[in-house]
Residue frames as qw, qx, qy, qz and C-alpha x, y, z in Angstrom:
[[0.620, -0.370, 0.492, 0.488, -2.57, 9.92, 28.25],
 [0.547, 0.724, -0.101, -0.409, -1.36, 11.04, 24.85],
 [0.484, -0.154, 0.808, 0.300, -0.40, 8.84, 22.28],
 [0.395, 0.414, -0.230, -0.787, -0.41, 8.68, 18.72],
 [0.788, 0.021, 0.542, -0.290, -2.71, 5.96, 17.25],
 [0.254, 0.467, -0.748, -0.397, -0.95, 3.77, 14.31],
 [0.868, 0.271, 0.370, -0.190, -2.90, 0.93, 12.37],
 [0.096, 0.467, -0.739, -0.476, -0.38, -1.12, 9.81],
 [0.901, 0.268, 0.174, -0.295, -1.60, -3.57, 7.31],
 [0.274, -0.306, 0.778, 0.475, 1.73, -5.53, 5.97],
 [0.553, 0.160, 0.801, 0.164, -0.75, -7.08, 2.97],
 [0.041, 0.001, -0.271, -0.962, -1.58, -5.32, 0.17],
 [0.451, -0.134, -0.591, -0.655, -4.64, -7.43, -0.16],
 [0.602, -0.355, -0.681, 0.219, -5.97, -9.00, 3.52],
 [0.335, -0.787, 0.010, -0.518, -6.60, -7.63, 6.52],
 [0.924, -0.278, -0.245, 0.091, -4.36, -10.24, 7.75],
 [0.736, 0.029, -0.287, 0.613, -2.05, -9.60, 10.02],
 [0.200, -0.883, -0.184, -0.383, -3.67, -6.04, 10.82],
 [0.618, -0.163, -0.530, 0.557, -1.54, -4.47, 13.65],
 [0.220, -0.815, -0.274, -0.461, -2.45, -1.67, 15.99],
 [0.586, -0.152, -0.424, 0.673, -0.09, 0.10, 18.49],
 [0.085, -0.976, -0.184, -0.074, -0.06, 3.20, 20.39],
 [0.669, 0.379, -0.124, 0.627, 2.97, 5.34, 19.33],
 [0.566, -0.526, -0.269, 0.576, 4.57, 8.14, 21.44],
 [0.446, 0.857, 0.072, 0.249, 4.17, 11.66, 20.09],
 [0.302, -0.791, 0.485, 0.217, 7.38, 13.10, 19.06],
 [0.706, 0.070, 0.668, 0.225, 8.17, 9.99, 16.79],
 [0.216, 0.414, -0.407, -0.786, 8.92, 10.29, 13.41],
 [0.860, 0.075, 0.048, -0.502, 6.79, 8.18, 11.24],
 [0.592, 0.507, -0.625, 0.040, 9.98, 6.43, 10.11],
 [0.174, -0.322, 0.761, -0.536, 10.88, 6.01, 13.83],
 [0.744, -0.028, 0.541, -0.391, 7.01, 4.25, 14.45],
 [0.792, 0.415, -0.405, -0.191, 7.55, 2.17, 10.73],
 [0.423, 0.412, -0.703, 0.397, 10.71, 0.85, 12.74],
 [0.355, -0.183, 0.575, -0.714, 8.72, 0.10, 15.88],
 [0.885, 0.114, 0.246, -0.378, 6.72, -2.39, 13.88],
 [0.723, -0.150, 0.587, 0.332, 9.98, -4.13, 12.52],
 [0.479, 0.791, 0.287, -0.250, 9.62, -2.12, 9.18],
 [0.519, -0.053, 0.200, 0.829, 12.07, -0.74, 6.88],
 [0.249, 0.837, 0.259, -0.412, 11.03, 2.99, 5.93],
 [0.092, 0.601, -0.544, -0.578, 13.87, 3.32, 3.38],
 [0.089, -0.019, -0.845, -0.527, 12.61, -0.23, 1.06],
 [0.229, 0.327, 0.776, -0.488, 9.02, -0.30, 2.34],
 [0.006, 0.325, 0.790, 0.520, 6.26, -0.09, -0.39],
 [0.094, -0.528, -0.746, 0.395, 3.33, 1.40, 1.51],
 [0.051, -0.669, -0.285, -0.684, 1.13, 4.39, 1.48],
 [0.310, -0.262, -0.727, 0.553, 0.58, 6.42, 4.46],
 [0.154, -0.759, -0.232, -0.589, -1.84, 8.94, 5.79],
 [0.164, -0.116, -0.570, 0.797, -2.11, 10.95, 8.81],
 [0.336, 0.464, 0.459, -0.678, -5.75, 11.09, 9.67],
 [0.732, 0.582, 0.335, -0.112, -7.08, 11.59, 5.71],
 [0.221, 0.953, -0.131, -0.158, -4.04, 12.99, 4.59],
 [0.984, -0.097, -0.050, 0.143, -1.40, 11.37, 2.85],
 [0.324, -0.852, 0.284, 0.296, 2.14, 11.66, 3.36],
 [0.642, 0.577, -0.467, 0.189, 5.13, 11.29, 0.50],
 [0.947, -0.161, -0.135, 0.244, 7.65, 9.13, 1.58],
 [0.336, 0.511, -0.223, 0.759, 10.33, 12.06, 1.06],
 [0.305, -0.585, 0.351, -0.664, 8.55, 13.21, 4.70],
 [0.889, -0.255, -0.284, -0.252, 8.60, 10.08, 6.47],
 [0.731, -0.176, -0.436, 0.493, 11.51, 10.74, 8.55],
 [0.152, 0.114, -0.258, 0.947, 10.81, 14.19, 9.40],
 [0.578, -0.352, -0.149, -0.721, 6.75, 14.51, 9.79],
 [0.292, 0.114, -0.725, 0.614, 5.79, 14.13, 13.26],
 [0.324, -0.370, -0.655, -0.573, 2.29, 13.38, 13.88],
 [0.178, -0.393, 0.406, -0.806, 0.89, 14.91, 16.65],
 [0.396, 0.064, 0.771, -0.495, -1.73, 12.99, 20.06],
 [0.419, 0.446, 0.721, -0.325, -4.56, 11.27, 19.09],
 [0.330, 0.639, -0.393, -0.573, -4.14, 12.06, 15.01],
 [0.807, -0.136, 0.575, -0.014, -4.23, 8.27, 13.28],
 [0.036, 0.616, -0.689, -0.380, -1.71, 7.04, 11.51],
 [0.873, 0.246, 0.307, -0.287, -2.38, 4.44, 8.91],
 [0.098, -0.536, 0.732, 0.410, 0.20, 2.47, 7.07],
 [0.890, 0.257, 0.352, -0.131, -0.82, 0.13, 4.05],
 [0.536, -0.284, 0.711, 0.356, 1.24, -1.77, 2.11],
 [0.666, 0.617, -0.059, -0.415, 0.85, -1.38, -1.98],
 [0.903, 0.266, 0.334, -0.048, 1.99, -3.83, -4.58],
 [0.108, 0.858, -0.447, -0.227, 5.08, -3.59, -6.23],
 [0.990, 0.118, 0.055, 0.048, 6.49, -5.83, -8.85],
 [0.392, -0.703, 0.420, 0.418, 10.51, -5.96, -9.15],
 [0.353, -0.213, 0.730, 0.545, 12.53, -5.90, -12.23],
 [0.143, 0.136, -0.585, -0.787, 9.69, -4.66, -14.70],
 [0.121, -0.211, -0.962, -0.124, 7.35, -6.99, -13.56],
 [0.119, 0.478, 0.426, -0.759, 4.84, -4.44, -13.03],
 [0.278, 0.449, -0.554, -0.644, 4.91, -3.57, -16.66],
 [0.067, 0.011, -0.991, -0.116, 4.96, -7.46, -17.56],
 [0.093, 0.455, 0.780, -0.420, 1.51, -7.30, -15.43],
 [0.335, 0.687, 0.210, -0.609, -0.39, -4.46, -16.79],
 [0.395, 0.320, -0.582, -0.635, 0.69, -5.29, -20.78],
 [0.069, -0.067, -0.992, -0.083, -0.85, -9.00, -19.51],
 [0.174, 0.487, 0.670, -0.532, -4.05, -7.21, -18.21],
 [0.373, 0.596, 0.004, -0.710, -4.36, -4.69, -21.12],
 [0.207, 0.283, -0.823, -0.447, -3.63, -7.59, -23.78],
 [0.332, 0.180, 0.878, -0.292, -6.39, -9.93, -21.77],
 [0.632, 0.551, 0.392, -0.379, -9.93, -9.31, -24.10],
 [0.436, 0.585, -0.617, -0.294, -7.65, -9.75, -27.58],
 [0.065, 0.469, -0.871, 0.134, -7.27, -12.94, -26.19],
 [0.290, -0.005, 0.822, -0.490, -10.34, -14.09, -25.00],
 [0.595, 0.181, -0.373, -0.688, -12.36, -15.56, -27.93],
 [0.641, 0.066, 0.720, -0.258, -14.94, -18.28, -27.43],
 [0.315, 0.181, 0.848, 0.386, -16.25, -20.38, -30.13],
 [0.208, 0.833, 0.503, -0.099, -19.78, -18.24, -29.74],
 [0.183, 0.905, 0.070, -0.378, -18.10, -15.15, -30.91],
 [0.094, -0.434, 0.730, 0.520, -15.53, -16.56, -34.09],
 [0.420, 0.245, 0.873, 0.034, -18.33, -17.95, -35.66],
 [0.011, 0.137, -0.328, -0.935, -19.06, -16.76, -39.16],
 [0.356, 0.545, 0.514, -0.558, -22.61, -15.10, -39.54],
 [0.094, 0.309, -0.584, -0.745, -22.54, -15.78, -43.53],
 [0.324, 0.403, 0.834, -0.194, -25.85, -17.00, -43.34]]
């Protein structure tokens, strides 16, 4: 029987919730995204086909032929800036992080 194999991860970080279906070729990818209750038009995610990834701009027209696996993972995304917010808190983090052992004056 042909069928195309699709593996979604909804978490960015877990393997929880893993799902694993066998799609119908002929499907767009948008079509199988919507077969797991998805949205393809707000959906965060990364896909590939086999090692290869696809841009979202083709994710309602690329049609992934039998036994080719589709992989769908879900990537982080903060709203309203808060991505920013995150990465000036990560790149500000060692300015910040002084212990007693290293503010201690060596005027000995």
């Amino acid at each position: 029987m042909n069928y195309v194999p699709m593996i979604v991860c909804p978490r960015p970080f877990t393997m929880e919730g893993r799902t694993q279906k066998r799609m119908r070729p002929g499907m767009t990818i948008a079509d199988m995204l919507l077969e797991f209750d998805l949205n393809p038009e707000t959906l965060p995610a990364r896909v590939l086909i086999d090692d290869c990834v696809v841009e979202k701009a083709y994710w309602h027209c690329v049609k992934p032929k039998a036994h080719h696996l589709v992989s769908v993972r879900v990537i982080p995304e903060g709203g309203n800036g808060q991505s920013k917010d995150i990465l000036r808190i990560v790149a500000m983090y060692p300015f910040g992080t002084r212990t007693p052992q290293n503010t201690v004056n060596s005027g000995d």
